[in-house]
C-alpha positions, 0 to 999 in steps of 0.5 A: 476413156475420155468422158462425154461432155453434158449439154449442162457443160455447155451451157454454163459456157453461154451463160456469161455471154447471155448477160451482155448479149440478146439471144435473139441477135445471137446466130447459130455460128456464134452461139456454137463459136461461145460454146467453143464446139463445132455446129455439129457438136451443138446439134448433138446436144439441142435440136434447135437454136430455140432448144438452146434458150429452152435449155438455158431458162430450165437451168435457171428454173431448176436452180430456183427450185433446188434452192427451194429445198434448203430454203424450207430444210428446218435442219439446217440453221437460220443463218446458214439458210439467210447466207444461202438466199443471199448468195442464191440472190446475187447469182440470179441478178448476176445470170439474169440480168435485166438484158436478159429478162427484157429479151426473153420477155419480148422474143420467148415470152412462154419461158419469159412467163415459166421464169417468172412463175418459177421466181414467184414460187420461189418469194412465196417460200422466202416469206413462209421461211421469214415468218418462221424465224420472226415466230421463233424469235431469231429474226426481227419483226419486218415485212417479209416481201419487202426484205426480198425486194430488196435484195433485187432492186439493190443487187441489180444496181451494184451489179451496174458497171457505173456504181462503183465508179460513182461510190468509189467502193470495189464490187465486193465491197458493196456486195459484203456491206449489202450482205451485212446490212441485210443481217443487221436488219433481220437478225435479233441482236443475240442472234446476229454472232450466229452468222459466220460471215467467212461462208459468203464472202468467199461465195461472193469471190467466187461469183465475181471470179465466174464474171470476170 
């Protein structure tokens, strides 16, 4: 029997093209011809071409809050959590690109606001989780919110086709020396060998073979 496919699974299909395409310009045909099923299909899963972007920014919403919860797992080590922030980091500058913000900021500005209320949360528990290794003496004496803001401004300027052309680096390259830079900066020395690296570059592979 064959098993019935999940509005989830559609979604992943438009979220690539939500990248480089407004939403706002996108009719019902194309969206449907992007999610590679018939307008009957389409309505099957969402009740409107508006309950499509809906859909679109609670995936985001939910991936933010799932990343919440490893982020405030004391179970799980340091540097595991660190890798992970740093991967969640890069998949939402890859999704939500600036293309993207401005258009639901213009067109939904609702879900344009539960996004960036959901971000927020997300920077709160970031800094709670930064603090926790500076007391405990695992990472170094920084301030927190500009440690995050960091990883937005310059992962949003990797990820523009025109860097590596004019740092003649590849994309994973200037994405692993950003990964490592971020390490050294935060890691006590006798705390830095703590980080198996192999975890993200193969992470990084991964994203750049979903966009490519």
């Amino acid at each position: 029997m064959k098993k019935a496919v999940s509005a989830e699974h559609y979604i992943e299909k438009i979220k690539p093209v939500l990248r480089k395409t407004k939403f706002s310009q996108l009719k019902i045909d194309e969206i449907a011809g992007y999610m590679d099923i018939s307008k009957v299909t389409l309505y099957k899963h969402f009740s409107s071409r508006d309950d499509v972007i809906e859909a679109v920014v609670k995936h985001y919403i939910d991936y933010l809050l799932q990343a919440d919860v490893i982020v405030q797992d004391a179970s799980i080590s340091f540097a595991e959590r660190f890798q992970k922030i740093y991967e969640q980091s890069l998949r939402c500058v890859v999704y939500v690109s600036d293309l993207f913000l401005e258009d639901l900021r213009d067109s939904y500005p609702t879900l344009f606001d539960r996004l960036i209320a959901a971000q927020q949360i997300r920077y709160r528990n970031l800094e709670t989780f930064f603090e926790a290794g500076m007391e405990q003496g695992v990472f170094n004496r920084l301030n927190a919110a500009l440690f995050m803001v960091q990883d937005d401004a310059v992962l949003r300027r990797i990820m523009d086709p025109l860097f590596s052309i004019h740092y003649d680096m590849t994309l994973k390259q200037a994405l692993m020396d950003f990964y490592q830079l971020k390490k050294y900066q935060l890691f006590q020395p006798d705390h830095v060998d703590s980080v198996q690296d192999s975890r993200t570059e193969q992470e990084i592979v991964n994203i750049l073979k979903m966009i490519t």
